[in-house]
C-alpha beads as a LAMMPS data file, in Angstrom:
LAMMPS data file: protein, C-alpha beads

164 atoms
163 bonds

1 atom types
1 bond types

-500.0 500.0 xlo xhi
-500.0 500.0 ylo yhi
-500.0 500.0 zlo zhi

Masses

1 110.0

Atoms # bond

1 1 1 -203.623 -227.842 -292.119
2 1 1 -204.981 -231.343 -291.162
3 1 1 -207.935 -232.493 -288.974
4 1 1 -205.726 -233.269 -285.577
5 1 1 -204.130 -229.705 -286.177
6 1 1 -207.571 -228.155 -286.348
7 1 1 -208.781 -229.933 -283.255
8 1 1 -205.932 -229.114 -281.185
9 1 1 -206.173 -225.364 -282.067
10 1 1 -209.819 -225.774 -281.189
11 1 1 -209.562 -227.793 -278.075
12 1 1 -210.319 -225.363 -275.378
13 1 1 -207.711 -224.981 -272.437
14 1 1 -209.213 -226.489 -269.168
15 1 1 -208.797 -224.020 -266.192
16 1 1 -206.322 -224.688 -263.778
17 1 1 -206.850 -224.400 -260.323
18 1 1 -204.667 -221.119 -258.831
19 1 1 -201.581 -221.934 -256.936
20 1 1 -200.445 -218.281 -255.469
21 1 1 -201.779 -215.777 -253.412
22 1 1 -201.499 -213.578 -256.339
23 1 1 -203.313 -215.986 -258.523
24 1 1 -206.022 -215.835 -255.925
25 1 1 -206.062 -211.930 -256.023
26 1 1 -205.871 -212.162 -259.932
27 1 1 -209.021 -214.260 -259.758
28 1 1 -211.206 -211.821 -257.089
29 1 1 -210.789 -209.352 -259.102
30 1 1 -211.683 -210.552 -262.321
31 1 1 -214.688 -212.568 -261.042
32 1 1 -215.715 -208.894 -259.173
33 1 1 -214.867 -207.118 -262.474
34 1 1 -217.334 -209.604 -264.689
35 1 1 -220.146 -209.435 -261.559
36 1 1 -220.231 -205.551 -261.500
37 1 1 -220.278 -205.576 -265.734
38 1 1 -223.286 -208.621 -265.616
39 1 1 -224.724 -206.459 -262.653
40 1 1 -224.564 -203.276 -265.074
41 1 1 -225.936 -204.453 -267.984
42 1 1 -228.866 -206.508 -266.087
43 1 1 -229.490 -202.778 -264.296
44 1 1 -230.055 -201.716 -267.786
45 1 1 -232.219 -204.147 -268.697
46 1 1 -234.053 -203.915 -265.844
47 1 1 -234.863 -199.998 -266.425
48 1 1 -235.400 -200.724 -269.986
49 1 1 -238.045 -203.582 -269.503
50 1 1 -239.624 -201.438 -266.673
51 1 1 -239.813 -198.459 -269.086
52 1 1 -241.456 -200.691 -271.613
53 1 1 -238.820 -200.871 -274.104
54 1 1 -238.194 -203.947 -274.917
55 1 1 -236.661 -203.462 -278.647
56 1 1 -233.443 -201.252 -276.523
57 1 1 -233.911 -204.302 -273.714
58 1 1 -233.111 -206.932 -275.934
59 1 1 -230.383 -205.214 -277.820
60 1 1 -228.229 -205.653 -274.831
61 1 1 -228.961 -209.833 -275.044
62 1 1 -225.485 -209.954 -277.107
63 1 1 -222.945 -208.285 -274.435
64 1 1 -224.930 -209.756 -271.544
65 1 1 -224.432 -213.531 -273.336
66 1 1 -220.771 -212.549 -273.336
67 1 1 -220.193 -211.467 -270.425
68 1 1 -222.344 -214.277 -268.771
69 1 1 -219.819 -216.745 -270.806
70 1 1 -216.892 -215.081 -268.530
71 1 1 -218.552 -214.968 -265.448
72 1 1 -219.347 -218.656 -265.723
73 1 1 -215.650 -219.429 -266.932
74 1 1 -214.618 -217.643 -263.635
75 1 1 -216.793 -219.504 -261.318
76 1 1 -215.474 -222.619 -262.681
77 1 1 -212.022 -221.231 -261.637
78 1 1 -213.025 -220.016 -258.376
79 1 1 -215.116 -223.913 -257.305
80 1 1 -211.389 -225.288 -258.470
81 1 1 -209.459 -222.955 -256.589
82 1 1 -211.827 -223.367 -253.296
83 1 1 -209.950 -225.364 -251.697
84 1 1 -206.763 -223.320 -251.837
85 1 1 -208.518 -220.231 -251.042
86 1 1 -210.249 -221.272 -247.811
87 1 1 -206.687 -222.164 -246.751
88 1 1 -204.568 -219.192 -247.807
89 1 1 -206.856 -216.408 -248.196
90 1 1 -210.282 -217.203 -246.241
91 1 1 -211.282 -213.143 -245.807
92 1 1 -210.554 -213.088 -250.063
93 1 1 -213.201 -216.057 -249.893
94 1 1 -215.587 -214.748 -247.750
95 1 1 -215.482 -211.018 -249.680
96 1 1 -216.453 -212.823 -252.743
97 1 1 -219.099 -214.474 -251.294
98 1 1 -220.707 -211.073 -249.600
99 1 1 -220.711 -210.033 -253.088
100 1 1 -222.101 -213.002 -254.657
101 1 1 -224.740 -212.555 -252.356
102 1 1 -225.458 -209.283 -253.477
103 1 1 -225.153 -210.153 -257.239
104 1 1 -227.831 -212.866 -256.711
105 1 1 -229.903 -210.412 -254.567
106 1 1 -229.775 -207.949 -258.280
107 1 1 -230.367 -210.685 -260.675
108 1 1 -233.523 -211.603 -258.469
109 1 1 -234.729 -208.562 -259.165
110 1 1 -233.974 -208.554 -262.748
111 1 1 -235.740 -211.899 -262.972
112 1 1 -239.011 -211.295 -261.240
113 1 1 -238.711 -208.058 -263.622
114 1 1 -238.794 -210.307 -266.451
115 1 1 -241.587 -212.774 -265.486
116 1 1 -243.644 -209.996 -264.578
117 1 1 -243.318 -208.524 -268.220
118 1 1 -243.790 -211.906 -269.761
119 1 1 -247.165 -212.711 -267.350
120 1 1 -248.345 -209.111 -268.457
121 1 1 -247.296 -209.792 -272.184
122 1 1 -249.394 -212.839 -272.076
123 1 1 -252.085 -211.856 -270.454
124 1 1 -252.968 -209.038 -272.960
125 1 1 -252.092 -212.080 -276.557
126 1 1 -254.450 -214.244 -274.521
127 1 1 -257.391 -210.816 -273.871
128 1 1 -256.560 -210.124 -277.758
129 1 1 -257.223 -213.944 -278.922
130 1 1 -260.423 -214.168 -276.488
131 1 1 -262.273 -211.084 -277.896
132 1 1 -261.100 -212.124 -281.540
133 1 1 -262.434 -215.868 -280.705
134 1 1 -265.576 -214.295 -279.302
135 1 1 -266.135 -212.127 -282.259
136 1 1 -265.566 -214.613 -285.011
137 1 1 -267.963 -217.179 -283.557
138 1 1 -271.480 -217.304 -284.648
139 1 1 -273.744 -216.464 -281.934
140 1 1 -276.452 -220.215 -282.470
141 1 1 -278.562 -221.521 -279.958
142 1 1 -279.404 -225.145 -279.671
143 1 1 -283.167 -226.972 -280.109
144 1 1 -283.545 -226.761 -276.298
145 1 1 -282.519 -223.073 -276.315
146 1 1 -279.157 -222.578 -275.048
147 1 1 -276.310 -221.013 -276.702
148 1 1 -273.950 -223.590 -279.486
149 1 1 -270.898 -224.190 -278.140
150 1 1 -268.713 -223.745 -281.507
151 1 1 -266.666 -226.259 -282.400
152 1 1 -263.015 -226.516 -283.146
153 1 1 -263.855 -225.792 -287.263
154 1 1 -265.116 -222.323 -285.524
155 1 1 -261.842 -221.424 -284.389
156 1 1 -260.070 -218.981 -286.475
157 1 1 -256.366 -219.183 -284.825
158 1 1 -254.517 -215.339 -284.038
159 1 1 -251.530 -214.973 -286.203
160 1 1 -249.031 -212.724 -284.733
161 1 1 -245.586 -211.447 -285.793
162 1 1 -242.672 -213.070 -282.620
163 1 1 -240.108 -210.275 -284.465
164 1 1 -240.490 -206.439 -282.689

Bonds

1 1 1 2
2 1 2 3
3 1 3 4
4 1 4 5
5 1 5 6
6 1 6 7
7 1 7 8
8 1 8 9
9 1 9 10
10 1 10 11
11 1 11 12
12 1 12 13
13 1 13 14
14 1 14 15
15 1 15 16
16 1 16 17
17 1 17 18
18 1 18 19
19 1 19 20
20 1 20 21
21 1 21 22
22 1 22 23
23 1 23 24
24 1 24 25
25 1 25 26
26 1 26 27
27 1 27 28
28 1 28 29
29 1 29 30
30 1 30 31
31 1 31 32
32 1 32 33
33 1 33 34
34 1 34 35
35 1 35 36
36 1 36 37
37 1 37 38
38 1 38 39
39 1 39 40
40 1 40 41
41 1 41 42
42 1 42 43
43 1 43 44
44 1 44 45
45 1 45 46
46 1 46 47
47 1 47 48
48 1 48 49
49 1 49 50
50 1 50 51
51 1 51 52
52 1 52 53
53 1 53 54
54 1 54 55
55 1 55 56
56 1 56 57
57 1 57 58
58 1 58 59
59 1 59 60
60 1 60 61
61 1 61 62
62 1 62 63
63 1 63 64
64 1 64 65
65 1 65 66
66 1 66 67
67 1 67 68
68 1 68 69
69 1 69 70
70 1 70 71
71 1 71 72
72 1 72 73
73 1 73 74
74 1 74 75
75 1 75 76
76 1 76 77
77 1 77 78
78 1 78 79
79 1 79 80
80 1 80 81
81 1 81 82
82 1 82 83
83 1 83 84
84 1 84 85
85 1 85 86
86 1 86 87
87 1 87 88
88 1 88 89
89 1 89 90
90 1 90 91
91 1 91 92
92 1 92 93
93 1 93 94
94 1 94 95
95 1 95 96
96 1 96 97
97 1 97 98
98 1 98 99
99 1 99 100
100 1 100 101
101 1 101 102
102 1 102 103
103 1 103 104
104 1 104 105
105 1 105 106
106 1 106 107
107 1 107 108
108 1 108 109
109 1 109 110
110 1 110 111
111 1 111 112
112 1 112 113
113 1 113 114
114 1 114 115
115 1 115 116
116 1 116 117
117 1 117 118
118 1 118 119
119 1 119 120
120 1 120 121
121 1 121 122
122 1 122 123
123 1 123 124
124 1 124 125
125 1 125 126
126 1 126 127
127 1 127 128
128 1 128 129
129 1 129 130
130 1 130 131
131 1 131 132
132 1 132 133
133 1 133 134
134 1 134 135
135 1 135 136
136 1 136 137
137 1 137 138
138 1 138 139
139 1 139 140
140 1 140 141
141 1 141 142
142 1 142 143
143 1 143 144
144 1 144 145
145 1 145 146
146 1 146 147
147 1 147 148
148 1 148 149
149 1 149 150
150 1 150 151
151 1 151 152
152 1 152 153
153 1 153 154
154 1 154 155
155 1 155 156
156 1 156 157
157 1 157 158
158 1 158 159
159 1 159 160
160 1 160 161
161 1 161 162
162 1 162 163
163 1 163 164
């Protein structure tokens, strides 16, 4: 197989804005299909992270990717098809957006979840480096007195493993 024949097997189809009602249906209910998986597996996460296991939490980083690959492919189909569906199906349009609205509502949750776990996360690295800092300076005091400050050669950097 040649180069051009590779590339055009490759070339990913661009989505196509829906023409029929039943194009419009097709699309609610896939784009309320992937939000209620993404929604499922971000509840997961959420109780995972919460719980304090974050080995389980980040095995689900995999499906969620995937799924988060659909959902975006499905927005992109719905912002083509707006047009059409404020026209012929408005109440379809205005469904999807109640839900939206919830799904954003979740995933803020989910999120502040998250930051919360990294803040925490960090704050205890940082508490570890401070009292190893503090214990692997020599305690010298100056001419006039007062404590050294150590310099930068006094430093002994914390070496930690990123894999769980």
């Amino acid at each position: 197989m040649n180069n051009a024949m590779r590339q055009q097997q490759a070339a990913p189809v661009a989505p196509r804005a829906v023409a029929t009602p039943m194009e419009a249906r097709q699309l609610a209910d896939g784009l309320m299909k992937v939000m209620n998986e993404l929604l499922a597996i971000i509840e997961q996460e959420t109780a995972l992270v919460r719980a304090g296991n974050i080995r389980e939490a980040i095995k689900l980083e995999a499906p969620k990717a995937d799924i988060s690959k659909r959902y975006i492919t499905m927005i992109t189909l719905l912002k083509l098809s707006q047009t059409y569906l404020a026209a012929t199906t408005p109440d379809l349009l205005q469904a999807l957006r109640k839900h939206h609205d919830v799904f954003r509502a979740m995933l803020q949750v989910n999120l502040t979840v998250l930051a919360t776990a990294h803040a925490v996360s960090e704050g205890i690295v940082r508490g570890v480096n401070a009292e190893v800092q503090r214990r692997n300076i020599p305690q010298t005091y100056t001419a006039a007195g007062r404590q050294a400050q150590p310099g930068r050669a006094n430093m002994t950097p914390l070496v930690m493993s990123r894999s769980l």
